[in-house]
N, C-alpha and C positions, 0 to 999 in steps of 0.2 A: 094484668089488665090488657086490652084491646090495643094501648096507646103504646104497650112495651112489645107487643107482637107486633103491629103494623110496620115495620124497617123490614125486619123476616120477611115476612109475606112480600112484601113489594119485590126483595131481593130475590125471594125463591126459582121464580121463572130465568132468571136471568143465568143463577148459579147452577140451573137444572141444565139451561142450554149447554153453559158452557161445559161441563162434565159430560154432557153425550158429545160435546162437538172435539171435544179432547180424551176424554176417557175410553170411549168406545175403539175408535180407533188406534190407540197404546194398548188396551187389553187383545184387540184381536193381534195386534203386529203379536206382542206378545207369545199366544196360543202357539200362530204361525209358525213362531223361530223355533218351537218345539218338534214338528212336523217335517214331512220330508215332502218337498213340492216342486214337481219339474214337469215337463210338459204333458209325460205320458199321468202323472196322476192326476195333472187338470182335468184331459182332455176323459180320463174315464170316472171320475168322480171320486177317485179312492186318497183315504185319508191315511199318512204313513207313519202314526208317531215314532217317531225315532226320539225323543226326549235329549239328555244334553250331546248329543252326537254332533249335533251343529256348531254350537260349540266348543265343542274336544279337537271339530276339524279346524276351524277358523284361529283358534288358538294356540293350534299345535304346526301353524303352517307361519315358516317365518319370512315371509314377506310381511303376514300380517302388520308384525311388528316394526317392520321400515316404513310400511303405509302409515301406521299409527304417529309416529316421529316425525313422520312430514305434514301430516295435518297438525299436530300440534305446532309446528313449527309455521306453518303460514298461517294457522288462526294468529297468534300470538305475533307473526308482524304483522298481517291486517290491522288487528284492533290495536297496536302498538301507533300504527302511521295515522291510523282511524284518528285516535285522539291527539294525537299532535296536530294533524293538519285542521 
């Protein structure tokens, strides 16, 4: 009936926004990180997929993994002193 759809409806606009205003942009980042993107293939329009190359580099590069242990590590006192204080 009209009375069990009517919440849906109302909601839909709301939930549509929200899924373009966060969806759209995580799918293209997404795409993106697939891609190979640097000045020279802005400036001439050229799309370079490199697929998990970016990846393979970012994770095979071990700074990465110091950077990573130090963002965990200041998230974790932030929101540690966050909730104390």
């Amino acid at each position: 009936s009209f009375d069990r759809l009517l919440p849906y409806l109302l909601l839909a606009p709301a939930l549509i926004g929200i899924l373009w205003l966060i969806g759209w942009p995580v799918l293209s980042l997404l795409v993106t990180s697939f891609r190979r993107l640097n000045l020279r293939e802005l400036t001439r329009g050229e799309v370079v997929w490199v697929g998990l190359d970016n990846y393979a580099e970012i994770l095979g590069n071990p700074d990465f993994w110091t950077i990573t242990a130090r963002t965990i590590a200041f998230t974790v006192a932030v929101v540690g002193v966050s909730v104390l204080a």
